[in-house]
C-alpha positions as CSV (number, residue, x, y, z in Angstrom):
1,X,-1.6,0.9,16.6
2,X,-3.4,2.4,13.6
3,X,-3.2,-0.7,11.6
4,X,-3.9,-3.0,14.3
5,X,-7.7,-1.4,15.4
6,X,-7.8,-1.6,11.4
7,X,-7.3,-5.5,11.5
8,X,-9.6,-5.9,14.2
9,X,-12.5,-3.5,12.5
10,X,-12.1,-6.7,9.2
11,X,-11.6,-9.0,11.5
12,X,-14.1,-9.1,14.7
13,X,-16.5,-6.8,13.1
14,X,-16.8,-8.4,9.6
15,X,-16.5,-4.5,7.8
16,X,-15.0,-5.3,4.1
17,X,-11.2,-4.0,4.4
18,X,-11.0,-1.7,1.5
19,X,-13.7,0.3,3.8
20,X,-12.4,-0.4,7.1
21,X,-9.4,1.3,5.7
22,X,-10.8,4.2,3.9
23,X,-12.4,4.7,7.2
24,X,-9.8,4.6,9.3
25,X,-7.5,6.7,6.6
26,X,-10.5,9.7,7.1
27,X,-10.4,9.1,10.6
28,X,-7.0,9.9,10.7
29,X,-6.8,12.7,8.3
30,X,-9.0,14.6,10.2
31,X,-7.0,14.0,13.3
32,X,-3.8,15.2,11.7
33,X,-5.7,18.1,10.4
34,X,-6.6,19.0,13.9
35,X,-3.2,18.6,15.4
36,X,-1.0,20.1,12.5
37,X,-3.9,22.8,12.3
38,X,-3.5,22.1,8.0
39,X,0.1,23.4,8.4
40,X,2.7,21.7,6.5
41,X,6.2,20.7,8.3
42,X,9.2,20.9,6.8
43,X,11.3,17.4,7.3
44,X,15.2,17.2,8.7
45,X,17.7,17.8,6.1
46,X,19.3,14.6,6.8
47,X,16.2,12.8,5.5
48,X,15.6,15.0,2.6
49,X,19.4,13.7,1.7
50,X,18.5,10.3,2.2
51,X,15.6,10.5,0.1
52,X,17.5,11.8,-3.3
53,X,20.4,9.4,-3.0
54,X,21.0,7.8,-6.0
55,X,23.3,4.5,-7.4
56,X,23.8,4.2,-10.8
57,X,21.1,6.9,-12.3
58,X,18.7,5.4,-10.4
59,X,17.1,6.4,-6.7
60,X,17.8,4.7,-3.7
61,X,14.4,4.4,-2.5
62,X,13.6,2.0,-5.7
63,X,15.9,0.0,-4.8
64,X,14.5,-0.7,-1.2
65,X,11.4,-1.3,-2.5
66,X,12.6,-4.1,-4.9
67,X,14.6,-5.3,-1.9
68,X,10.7,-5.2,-0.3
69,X,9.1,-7.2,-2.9
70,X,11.8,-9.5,-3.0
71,X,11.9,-10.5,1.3
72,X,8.1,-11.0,1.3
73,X,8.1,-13.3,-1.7
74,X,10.5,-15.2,0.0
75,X,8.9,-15.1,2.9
76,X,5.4,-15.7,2.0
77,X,7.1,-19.0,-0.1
78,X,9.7,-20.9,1.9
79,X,8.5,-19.8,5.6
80,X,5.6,-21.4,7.7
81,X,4.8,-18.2,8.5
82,X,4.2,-17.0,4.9
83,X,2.2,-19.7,4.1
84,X,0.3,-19.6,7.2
85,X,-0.9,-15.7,5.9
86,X,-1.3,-17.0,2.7
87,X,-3.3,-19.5,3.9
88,X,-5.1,-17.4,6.4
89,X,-5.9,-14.9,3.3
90,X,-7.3,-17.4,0.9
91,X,-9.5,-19.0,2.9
92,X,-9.9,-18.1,6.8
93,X,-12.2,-20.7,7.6
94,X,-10.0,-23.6,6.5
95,X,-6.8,-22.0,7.5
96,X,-8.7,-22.3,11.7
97,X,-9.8,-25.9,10.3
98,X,-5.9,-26.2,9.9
99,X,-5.6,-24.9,13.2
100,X,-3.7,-21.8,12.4
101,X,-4.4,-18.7,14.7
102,X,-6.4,-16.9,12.1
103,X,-7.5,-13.5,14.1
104,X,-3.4,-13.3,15.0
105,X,-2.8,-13.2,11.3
106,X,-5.5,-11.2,10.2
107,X,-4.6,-8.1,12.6
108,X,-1.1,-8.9,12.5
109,X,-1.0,-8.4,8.6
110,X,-2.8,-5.1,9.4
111,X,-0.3,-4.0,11.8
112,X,2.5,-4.8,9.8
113,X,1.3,-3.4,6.9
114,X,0.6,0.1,8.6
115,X,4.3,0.0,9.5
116,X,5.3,-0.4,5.9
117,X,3.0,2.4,5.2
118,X,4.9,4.2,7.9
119,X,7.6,4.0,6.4
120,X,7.1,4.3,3.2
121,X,5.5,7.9,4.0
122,X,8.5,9.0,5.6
123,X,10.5,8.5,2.3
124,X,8.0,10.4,0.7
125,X,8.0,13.3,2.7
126,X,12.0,13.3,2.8
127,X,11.5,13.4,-1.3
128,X,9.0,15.8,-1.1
129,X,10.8,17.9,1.9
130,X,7.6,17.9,3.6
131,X,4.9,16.3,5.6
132,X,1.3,17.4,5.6
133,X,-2.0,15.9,6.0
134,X,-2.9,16.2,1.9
135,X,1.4,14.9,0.6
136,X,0.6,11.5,-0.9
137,X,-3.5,11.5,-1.9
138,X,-2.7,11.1,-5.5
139,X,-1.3,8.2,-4.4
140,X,-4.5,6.6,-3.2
141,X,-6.1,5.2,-6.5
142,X,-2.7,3.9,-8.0
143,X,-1.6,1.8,-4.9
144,X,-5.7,0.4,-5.1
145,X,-5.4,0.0,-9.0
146,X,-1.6,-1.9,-8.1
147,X,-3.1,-4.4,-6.5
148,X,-6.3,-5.2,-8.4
149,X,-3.9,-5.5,-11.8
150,X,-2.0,-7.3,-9.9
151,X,-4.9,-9.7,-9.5
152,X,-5.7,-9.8,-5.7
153,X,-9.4,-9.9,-5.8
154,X,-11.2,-7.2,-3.8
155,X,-12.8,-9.2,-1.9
156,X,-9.8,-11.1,-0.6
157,X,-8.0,-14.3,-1.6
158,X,-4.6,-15.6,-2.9
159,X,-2.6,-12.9,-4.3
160,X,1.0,-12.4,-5.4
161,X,3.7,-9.4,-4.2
162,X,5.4,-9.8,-7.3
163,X,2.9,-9.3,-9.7
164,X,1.4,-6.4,-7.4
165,X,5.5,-4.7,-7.3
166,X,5.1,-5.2,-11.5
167,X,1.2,-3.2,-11.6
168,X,2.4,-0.7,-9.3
169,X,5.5,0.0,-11.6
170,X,3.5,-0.5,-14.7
171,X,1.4,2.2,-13.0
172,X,3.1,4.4,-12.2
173,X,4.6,4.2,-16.1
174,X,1.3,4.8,-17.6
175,X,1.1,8.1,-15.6
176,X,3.9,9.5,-16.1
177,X,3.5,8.2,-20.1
178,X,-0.2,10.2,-19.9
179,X,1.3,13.3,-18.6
180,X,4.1,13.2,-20.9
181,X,1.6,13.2,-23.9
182,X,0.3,16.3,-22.3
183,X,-2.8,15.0,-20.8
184,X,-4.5,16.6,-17.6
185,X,-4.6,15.1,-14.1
186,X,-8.1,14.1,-14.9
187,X,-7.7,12.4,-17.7
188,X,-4.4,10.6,-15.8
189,X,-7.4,9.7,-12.8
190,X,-9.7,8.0,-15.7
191,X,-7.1,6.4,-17.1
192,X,-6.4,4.5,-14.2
193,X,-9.7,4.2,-12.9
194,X,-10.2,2.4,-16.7
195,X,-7.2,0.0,-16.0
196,X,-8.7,-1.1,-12.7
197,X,-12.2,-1.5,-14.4
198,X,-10.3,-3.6,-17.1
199,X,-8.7,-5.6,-14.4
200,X,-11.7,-6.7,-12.3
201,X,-13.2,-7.1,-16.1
202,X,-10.6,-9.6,-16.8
């Protein structure tokens, strides 16, 4: 529901999506704060097991997201679907020339996307064992720098999953690689904010 008021906010009303959703995502927060009243819950013990399990050394949850990356590149490639959003996100006003539904696209990529959020947060409370209204902000500037190194524009176009899968992983790498040389958190932060700058340079 989230993600589809999201769509339509970039979509009927024009507002640039990397603020639509910043919006929305404070919008929420705040909600969430109210409800929870800024207490933390602790998640079923059945999805913190989940979470941890691990094949060969390495954790499951990797593995689904590779299995991600891999279904929407197929997708996006060898369905008319795909191409139709791919279409529909280069260039909106010659993908309705084309005939395509655009406005169904544009909030239906919103809605689906909030559902991969969804998820994706529930893993990370299971990892974390809880859920709270603050578990996953650090988050927030890696998963924006993913994309841009990945070399979706911000202000829309053609992009690719693969190559954003590869920038969140190379990412998440050059973290953990500034933390293991003993760095702070804020030198982590201007790291990354100096590999998105790079990016859009490039």
């Amino acid at each position: 529901a989230i993600g589809t008021i999201n769509g339509l906010l970039v979509a009927k009303l024009n507002i640039t999506p990397i603020v639509a959703t910043l919006a929305t995502n404070a919008i929420m927060m705040g909600a969430i704060r109210q409800i929870s009243r800024g207490s933390p819950i602790t998640v079923p013990q059945y999805l913190d097991d989940f979470s941890h399990i691990r094949f060969g050394g390495l954790p499951l949850t990797l593995g689904l997201a590779l299995l991600f990356v891999i279904l929407v590149s197929v997708m996006t490639r060898s369905t008319v679907m795909g191409r139709r959003f791919v279409a529909v996100g280069a260039n909106p006003v010659t993908a309705l020339a084309a005939g395509i539904p655009v406005l169904r696209y544009q909030v239906g990529t919103y809605a689906l996307a909030s559902v991969c959020f969804c998820v994706a947060g529930i893993l990370y409370a299971g990892y974390i064992g809880s859920a709270s209204h603050v578990a996953g902000n650090e988050y927030l500037l890696p998963a924006i720098a993913a994309v841009v190194v990945g070399g979706t524009p911000f202000s829309g176009g053609r992009g690719s999953v693969v190559a954003s899968g590869v920038a969140a992983l190379f990412m998440t790498q050059l973290g953990q690689l500034v933390l293991s040389l003993g760095a702070s958190t804020p030198v982590q932060l201007l790291v990354q904010a100096g590999a998105i700058v790079l990016a859009m340079t490039i």
